[in-house]
C-alpha positions in Angstrom: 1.1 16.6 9.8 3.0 17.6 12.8 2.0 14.8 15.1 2.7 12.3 12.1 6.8 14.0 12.2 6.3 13.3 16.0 5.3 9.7 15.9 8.1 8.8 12.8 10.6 11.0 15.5 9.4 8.8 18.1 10.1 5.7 16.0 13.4 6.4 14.9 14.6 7.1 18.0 12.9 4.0 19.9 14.8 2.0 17.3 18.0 3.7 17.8 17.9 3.3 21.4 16.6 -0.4 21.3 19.9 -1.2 19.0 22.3 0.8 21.0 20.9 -1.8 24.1 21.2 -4.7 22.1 25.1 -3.5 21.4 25.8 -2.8 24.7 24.0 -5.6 26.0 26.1 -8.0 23.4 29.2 -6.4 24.1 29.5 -6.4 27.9 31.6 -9.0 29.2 31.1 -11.1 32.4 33.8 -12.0 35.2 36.4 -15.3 34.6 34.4 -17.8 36.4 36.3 -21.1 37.7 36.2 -24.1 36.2 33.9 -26.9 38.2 35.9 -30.1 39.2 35.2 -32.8 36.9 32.5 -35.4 38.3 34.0 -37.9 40.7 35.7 -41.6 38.5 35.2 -39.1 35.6 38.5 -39.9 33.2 40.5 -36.4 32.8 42.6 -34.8 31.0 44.6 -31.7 30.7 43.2 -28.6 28.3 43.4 -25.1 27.4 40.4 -23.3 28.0 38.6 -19.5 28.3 36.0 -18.8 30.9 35.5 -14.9 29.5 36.3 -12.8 26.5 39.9 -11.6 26.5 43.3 -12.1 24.9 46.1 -14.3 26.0 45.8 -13.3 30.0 42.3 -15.3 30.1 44.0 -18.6 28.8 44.1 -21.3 31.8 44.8 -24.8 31.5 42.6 -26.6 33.3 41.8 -30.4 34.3 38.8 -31.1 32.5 36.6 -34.6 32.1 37.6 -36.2 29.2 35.4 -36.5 26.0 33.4 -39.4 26.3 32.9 -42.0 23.1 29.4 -42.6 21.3 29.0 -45.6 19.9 29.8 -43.5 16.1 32.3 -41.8 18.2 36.3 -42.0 17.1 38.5 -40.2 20.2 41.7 -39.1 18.9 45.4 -38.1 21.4 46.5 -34.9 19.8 49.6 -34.4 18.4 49.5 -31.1 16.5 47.1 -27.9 16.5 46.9 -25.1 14.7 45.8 -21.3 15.4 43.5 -19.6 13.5 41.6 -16.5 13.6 38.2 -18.4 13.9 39.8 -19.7 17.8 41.0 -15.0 18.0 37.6 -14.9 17.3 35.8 -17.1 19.4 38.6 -16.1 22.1 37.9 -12.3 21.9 33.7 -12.8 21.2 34.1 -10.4 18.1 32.6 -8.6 16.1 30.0 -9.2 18.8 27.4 -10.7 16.6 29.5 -14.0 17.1 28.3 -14.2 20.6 25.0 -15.1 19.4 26.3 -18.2 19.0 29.2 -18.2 21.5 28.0 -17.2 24.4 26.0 -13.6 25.9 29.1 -12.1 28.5 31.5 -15.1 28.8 31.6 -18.5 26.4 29.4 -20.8 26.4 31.8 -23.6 25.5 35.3 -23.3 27.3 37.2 -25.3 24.8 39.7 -24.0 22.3 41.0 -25.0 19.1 39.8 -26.7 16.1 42.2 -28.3 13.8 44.3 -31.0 14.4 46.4 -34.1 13.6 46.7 -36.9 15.5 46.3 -40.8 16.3 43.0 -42.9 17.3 43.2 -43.8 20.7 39.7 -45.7 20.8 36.4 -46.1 18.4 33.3 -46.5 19.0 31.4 -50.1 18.5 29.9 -48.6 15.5 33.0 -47.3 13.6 34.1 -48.9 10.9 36.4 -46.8 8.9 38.9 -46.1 11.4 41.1 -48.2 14.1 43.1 -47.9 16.9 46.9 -46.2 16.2 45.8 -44.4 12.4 47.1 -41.2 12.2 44.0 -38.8 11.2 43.6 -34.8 10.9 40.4 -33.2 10.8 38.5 -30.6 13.3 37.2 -30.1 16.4 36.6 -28.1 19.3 38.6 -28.8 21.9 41.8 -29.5 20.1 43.8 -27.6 22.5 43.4 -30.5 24.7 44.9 -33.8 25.2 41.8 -35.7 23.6 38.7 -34.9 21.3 36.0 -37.0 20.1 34.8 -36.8 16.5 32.0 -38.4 15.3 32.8 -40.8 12.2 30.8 -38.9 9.8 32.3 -35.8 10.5 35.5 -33.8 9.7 37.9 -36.4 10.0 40.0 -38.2 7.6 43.2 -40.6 7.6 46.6 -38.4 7.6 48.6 -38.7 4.2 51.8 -40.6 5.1 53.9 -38.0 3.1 53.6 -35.0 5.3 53.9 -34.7 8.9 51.7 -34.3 11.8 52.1 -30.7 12.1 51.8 -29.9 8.4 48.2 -32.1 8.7 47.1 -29.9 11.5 47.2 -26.7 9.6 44.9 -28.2 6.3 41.2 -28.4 8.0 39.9 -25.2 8.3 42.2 -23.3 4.9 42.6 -25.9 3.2 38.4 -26.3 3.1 38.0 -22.8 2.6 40.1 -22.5 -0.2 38.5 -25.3 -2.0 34.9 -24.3 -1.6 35.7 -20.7 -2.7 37.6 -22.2 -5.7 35.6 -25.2 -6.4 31.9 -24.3 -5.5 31.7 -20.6 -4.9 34.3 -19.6 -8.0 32.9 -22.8 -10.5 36.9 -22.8 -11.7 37.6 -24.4 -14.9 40.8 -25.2 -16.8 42.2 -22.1 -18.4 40.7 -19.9 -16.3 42.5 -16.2 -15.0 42.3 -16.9 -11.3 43.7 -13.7 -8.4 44.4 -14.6 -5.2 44.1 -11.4 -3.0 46.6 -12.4 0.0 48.3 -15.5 -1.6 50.9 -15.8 1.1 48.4 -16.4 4.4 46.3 -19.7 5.5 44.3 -20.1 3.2 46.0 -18.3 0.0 49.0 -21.0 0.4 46.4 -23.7 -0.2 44.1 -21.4 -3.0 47.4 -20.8 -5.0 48.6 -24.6 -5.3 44.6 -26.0 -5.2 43.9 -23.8 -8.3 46.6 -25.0 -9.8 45.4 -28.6 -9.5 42.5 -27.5 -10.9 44.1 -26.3 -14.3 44.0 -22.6 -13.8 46.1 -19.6 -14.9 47.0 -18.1 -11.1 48.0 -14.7 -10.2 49.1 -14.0 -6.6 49.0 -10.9 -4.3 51.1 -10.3 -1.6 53.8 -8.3 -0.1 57.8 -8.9 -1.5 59.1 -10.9 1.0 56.7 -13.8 0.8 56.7 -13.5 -3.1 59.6 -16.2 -3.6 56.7 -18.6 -1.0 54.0 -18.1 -3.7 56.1 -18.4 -6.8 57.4 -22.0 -5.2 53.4 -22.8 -4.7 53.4 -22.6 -8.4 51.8 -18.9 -9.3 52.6 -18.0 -12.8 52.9 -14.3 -11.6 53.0 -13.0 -8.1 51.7 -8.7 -7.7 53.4 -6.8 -4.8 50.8 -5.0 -3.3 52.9 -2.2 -2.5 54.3 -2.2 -6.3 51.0 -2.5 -8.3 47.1 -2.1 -8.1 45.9 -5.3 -9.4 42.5 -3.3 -9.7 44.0 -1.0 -12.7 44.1 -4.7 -14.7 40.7 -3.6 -15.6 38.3 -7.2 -17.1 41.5 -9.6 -17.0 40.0 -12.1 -14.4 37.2 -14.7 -14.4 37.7 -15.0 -10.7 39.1 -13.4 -7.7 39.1 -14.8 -4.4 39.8 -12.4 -1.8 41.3 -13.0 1.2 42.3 -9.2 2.7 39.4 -7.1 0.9 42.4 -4.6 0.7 41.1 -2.5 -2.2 37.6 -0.8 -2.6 34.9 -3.4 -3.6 33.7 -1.3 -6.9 37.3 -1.7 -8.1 37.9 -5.1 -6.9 34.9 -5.8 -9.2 36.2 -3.7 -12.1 38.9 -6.0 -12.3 36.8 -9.1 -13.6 35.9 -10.0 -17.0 32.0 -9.5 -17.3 30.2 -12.3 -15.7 33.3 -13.1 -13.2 32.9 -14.2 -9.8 34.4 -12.5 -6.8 34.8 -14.6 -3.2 35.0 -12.5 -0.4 36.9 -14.8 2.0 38.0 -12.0 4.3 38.8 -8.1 5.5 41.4 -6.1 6.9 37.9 -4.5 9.3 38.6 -5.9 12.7 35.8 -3.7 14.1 33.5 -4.9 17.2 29.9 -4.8 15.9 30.3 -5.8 12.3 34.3 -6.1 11.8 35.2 -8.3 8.0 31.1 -8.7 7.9 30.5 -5.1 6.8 32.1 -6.3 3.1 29.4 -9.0 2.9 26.9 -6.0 3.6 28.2 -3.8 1.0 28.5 -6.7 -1.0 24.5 -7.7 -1.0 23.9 -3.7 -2.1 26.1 -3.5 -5.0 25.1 -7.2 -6.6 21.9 -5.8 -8.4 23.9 -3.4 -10.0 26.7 -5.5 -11.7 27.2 -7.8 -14.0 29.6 -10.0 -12.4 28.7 -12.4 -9.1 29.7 -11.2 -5.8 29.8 -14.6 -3.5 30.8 -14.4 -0.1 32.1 -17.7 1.5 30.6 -19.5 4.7 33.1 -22.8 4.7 31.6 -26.3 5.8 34.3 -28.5 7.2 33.2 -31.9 6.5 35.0 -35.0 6.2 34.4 -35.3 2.4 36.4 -32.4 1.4 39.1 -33.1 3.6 39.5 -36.5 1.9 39.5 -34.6 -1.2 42.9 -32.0 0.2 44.5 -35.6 1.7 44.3 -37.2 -2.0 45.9 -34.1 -3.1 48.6 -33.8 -0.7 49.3 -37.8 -1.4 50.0 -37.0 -5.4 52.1 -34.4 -4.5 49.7 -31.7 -5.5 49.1 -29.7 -2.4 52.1 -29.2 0.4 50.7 -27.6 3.6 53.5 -24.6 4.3 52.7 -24.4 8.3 54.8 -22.1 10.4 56.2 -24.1 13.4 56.1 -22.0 16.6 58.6 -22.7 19.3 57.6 -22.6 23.1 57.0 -18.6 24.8 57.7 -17.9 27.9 54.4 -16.6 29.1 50.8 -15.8 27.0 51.9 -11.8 27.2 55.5 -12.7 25.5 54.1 -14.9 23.1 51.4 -12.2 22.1 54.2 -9.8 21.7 56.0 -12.2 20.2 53.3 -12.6 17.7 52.7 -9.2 17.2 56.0 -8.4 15.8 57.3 -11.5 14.1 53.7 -13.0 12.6 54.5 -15.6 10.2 52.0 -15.4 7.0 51.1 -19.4 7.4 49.2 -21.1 9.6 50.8 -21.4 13.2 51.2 -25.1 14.1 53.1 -26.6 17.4 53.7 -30.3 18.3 51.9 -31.8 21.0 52.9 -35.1 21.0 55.7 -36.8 23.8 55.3 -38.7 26.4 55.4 -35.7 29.4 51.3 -34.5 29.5 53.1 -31.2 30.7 55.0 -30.5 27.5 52.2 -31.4 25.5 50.0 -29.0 27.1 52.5 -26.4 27.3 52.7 -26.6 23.5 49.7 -26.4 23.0 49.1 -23.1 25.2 52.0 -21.8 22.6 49.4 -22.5 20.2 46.6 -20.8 22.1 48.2 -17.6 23.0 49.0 -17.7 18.9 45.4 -17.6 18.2 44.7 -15.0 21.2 47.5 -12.7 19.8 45.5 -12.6 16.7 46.9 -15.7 14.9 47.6 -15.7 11.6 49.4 -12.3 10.6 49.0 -12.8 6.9 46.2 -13.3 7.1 43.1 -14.3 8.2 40.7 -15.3 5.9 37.3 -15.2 7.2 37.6 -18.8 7.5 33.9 -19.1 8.0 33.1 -22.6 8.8 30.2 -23.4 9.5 31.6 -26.3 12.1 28.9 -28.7 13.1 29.5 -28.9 17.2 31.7 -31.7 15.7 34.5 -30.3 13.8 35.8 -26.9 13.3 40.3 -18.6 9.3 43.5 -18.6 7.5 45.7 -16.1 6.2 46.4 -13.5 3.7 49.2 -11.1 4.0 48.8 -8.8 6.5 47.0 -8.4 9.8 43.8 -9.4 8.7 40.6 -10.2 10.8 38.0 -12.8 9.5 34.2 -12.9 9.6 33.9 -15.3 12.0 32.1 -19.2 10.8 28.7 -19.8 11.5 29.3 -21.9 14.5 32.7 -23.5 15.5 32.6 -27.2 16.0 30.9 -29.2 18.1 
């Protein structure tokens, strides 16, 4: 008996060690390393990139090759990007499991940036949907750069002409995640009780006025000073957090999607009717290892045990949904609320800058002009936005699952997203 305590001893305490290594080993990060000059008579561009893990101070802009064009290829001149928590993510390389994907030490992609808004420059012989001089908005790594390529199948779409460039840049990645947690996750219906947990962020704006559209009764959670924003969205009744507990409205919802995870899960829960959904969409956690994913965790564990479904959200930018959210904004439907940011002096002013004046929407600058200077130095803006931890209100776990082709959100305060499955190619 005592050399069977001895061998489960032994066991328990290999497997502590081995995943103590396996921390340390995915949490150790590896010296900047320069860029390589591009390949001689290789077109160029200009670009914000990150050679190691950091915050704003390992930002460089860099003369990089430019993208070149497949045959299904479109390549697009940026004139807006946005910030989200997926690029603080990526930027930082947390919670560490992201670097599974990312990169062991330092990145394995340099580029920056996902959504964005902007004209075609050039197609590929096989593209047929778009031309030359369209305005389009879609995703894609590398949008903090002067030029991406997107493949014609994938997140792209043609730009509504009723909103503006930088209003289209801050759609892709919450706009999609707010219509997949609503649409397919949540299965809303007309007449449904709908809560939006951090209605004043990302991808709350879009939930609020997308549920809406889709017939629902909406309830909206957020702090006072952003309750007037949601109430203009069109929430028939807005809940300061710091006022009321929505979770003492015990069975009044059929579904809550939450963007924050701001109360206990089991009360969260008690709050829908039986056989109600809840989407987990985000969390205040912004810890290393498992940061927003530890919700998803105790998520799985309590399922068996209730009646209603617990669904956490892992959004799929593709370029038939943001069709879908451009038909909307053309009726009128769905306005994108971005937060304009205006040019920083240097990446540790604009972090401090973010730090204490975080606007709850999506942060979007212009990149367009005819100096390649500004329009990199615009886009750095941008960057050191999503470095500072974009997104103060929120970030939704704006978990898309980009395809090395395409491309987190908002709630209402300071929150950190699980990170997508992969960002785009």
């Amino acid at each position: 008996m005592k050399k069977r305590y001895k061998i489960l001893g032994g066991l328990v305490a290999t497997l502590v060690l081995a995943i103590v290594a396996s921390l340390a080993y995915l949490g150790h990060d590896a010296p900047c390393a320069s860029a390589p000059p591009p390949a001689a008579d290789t077109p160029t561009m200009r670009a914000i990139t990150f050679r190691c893990y950091g915050g704003p101070e390992v930002l460089r802009v860099e003369t990089v090759a430019r993208p070149a064009l497949p045959d299904d290829g479109v390549l697009v001149r940026v004139h807006a990007a946005a910030a989200n928590p997926l690029d603080w993510h990526y930027l930082r390389g947390t919670p560490y499991l992201v670097r599974i994907d990312a990169g062991i030490g330092a990145p394995k992609l340099p580029s920056l940036g996902v959504d964005f808004a902007c004209t075609v420059a050039a197609v590929g012989k096989d593209v047929t949907r778009f031309k030359p001089g369209e305005a389009v908005f879609g995703g894609r790594t590398g949008a903090y750069g002067e030029y991406v390529v997107v493949r014609e199948s994938r997140a792209i779409a043609m730009k509504p002409g009723n909103v503006s460039f930088e209003q289209a840049a801050s759609v892709p990645i919450a706009g999609v995640t707010a219509l997949q947690a609503l649409r397919d996750k949540g299965h809303l219906q007309p007449g449904q009780k709908v809560l939006i947990n951090g209605a004043s962020g990302g991808v709350g704006t879009f939930a609020v006025q997308i549920a809406k559209a889709l017939g629902a009764h909406v309830t909206g959670v957020c702090s006072a000073r952003n309750a007037e924003l949601v109430r203009s969205l069109g929430a028939d009744e807005v809940i300061d957090y710091a006022r009321e507990d929505f979770t003492r409205r015990a069975g009044e919802y059929d579904l809550i999607v939450d963007m924050v995870s701001s109360r206990p899960l089991r009360a969260t829960v008690g709050a829908l009717k039986p056989g109600g959904t809840l989407v987990i969409v985000g969390s205040l956690d912004t810890g290393h290892f498992l940061g927003p994913l530890k919700r998803d965790l105790a998520a799985l564990l309590l399922a068996p045990f209730v009646s209603q479904k617990l669904e956490p959200i892992l959004a799929s930018l593709d370029a038939e949904d943001l069709a879908s959210l451009a038909d909307l904004m053309r009726s009128g439907k769905l306005t994108p609320a971005a937060s304009p940011r205006k040019k920083t002096k240097s990446a540790s002013t604009g972090q401090r800058h973010k730090q204490r004046h975080a606007a709850p929407l999506s942060t979007v600058a212009p990149v367009s002009g005819n100096s390649p200077d500004k329009k990199i130095a615009a886009q750095k803006t941008v960057a050191v936005a999503a470095a500072a931890g974009a997104d103060e209100a929120g970030s939704h776990p704006h978990q898309h699952r980009a395809r090395r082709d395409c491309g987190r959100g908002g709630a209402d305060s300071g929150v950190a997203e699980r990170p997508p499955g992969r960002r785009g190619d």
